[in-house]
C-alpha positions as CSV (number, residue, x, y, z in Angstrom):
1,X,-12.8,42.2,13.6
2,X,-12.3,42.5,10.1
3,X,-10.5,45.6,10.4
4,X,-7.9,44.1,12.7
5,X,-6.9,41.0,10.9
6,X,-4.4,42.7,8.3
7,X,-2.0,43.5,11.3
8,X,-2.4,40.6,12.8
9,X,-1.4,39.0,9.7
10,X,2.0,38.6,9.7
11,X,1.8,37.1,13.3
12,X,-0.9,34.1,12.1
13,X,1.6,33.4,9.0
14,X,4.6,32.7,11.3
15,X,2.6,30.3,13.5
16,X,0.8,28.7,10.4
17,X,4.6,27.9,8.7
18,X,5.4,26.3,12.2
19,X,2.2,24.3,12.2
20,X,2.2,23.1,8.6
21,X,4.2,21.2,5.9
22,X,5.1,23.5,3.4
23,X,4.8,26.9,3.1
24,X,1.2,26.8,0.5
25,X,-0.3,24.7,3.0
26,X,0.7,27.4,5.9
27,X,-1.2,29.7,3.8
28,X,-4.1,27.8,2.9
29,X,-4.0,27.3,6.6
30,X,-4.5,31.4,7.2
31,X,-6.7,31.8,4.7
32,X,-8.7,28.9,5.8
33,X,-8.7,30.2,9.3
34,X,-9.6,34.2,7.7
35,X,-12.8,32.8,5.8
36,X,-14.0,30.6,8.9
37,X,-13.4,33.2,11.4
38,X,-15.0,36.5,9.3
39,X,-17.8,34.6,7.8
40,X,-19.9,35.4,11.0
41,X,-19.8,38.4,13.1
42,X,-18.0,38.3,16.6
43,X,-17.3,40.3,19.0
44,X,-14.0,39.9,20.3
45,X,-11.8,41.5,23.0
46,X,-7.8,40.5,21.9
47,X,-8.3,39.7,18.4
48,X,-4.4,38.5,18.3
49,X,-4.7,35.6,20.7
50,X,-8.3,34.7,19.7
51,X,-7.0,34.6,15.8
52,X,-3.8,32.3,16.9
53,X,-6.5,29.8,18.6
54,X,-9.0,29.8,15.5
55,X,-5.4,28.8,13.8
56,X,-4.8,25.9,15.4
57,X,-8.4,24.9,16.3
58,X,-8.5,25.0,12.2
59,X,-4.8,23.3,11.9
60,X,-6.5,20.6,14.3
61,X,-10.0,20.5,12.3
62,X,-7.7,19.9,8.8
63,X,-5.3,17.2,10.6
64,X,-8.8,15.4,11.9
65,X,-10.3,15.3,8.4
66,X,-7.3,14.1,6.4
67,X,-7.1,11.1,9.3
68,X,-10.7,10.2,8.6
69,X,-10.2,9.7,4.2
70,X,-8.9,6.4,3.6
71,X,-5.1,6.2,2.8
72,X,-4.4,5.2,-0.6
73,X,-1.0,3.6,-1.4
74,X,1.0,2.8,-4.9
75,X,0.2,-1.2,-6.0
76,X,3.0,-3.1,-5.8
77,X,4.4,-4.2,-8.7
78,X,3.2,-8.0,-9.7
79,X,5.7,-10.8,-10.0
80,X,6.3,-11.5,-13.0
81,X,6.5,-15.3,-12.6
82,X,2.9,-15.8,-11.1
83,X,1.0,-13.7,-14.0
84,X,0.8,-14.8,-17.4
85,X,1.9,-13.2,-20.4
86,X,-0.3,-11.0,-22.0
87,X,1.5,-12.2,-25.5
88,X,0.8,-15.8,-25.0
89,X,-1.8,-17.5,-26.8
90,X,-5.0,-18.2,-25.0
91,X,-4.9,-21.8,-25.1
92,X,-1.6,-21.7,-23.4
93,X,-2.9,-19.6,-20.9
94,X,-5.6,-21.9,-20.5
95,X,-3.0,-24.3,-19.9
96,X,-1.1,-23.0,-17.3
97,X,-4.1,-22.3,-15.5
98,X,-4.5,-26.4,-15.3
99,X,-1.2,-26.9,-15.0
100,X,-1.9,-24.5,-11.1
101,X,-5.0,-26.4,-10.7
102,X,-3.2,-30.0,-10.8
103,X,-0.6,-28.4,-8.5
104,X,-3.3,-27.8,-6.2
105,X,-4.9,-30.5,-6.4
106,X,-1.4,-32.8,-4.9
107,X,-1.3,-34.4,-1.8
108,X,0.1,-31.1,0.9
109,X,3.5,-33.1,0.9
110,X,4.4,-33.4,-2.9
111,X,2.6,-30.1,-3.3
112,X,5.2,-28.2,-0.9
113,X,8.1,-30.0,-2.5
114,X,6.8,-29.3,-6.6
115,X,6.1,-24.9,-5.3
116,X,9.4,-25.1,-3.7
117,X,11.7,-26.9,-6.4
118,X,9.9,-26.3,-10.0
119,X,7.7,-23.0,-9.2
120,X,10.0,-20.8,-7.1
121,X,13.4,-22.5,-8.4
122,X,14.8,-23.2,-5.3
123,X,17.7,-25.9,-5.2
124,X,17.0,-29.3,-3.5
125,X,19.3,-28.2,-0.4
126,X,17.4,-25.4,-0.1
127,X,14.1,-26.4,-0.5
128,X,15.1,-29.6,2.4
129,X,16.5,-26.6,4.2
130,X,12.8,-24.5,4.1
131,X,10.7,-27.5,4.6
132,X,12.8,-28.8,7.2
133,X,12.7,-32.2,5.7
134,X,16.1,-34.8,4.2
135,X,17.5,-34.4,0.8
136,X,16.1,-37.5,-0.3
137,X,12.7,-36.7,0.4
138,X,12.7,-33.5,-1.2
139,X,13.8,-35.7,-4.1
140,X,11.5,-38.7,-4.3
141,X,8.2,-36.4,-2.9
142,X,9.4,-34.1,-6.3
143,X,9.3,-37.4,-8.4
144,X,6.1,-38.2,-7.7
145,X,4.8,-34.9,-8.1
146,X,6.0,-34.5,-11.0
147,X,5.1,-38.2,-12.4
148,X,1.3,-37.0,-11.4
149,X,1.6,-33.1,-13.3
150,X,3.2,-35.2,-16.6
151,X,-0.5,-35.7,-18.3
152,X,-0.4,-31.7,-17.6
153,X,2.7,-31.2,-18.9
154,X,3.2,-28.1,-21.5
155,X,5.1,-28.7,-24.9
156,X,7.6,-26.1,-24.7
């Protein structure tokens, strides 16, 4: 077996191109393939075809593997608006983090209303528009709110 493999080379570098990405992985594919298939002695007939089929049978093997690893993915970048600033001072982080807690802690209604207006800036229309609720409750539900966060209220 070893003996034939150099002329069936050229053959087993074709298919391996066809079968992988780029060209280094078509030849870490064949070499792959070389050290699998000549690590044991075998007694083969058509060394050609048999090489082609330890080829993809190894293609197959790789592809199997690489599905098994988890898939790891970039982070998303985090918005700025919801993390606090590494340059403030601790007490105002401390801050903030009760001003989210009293936020919280409103009644669902005025809750919905204060995220919508004051935390993601949306305009009154809008906010009525998202929350599928009149103008005028947007406003008086946001009054309210807000009346209950002033105790938490940050000097700016």
């Amino acid at each position: 077996m070893l003996e034939l493999a150099p002329s069936h080379l050229a053959a087993m570098r074709r298919t391996a191109r066809a079968l992988a990405d780029t060209p280094e992985e078509a030849d870490d594919l064949v070499q792959d393939t070389l050290v699998r298939v000549l690590s044991r002695p075998r007694d083969v007939e058509a060394a050609g075809p048999y090489l082609l089929q330890a080829l993809r049978n190894t293609h197959v093997s790789s592809i199997r593997a690489r599905d098994r690893r988890p898939r790891t993915t970039a982070l998303e970048p985090e918005d700025a608006r919801l993390v606090a600033s590494a340059a403030l001072e601790p007490a105002a982080v401390v801050a903030s983090r009760e001003v989210i807690g009293a936020i919280a802690a409103l009644p669902a209604d005025q809750r919905a209303v204060v995220t919508a207006v004051d935390v993601a800036g949306l305009a009154y229309r809008e906010a009525a528009d998202r929350l599928r609720i009149p103008v005028g409750t947007v406003m008086s539900r946001l009054h309210r709110g807000r009346a209950r966060l002033r105790p938490y209220a940050v000097a700016a």
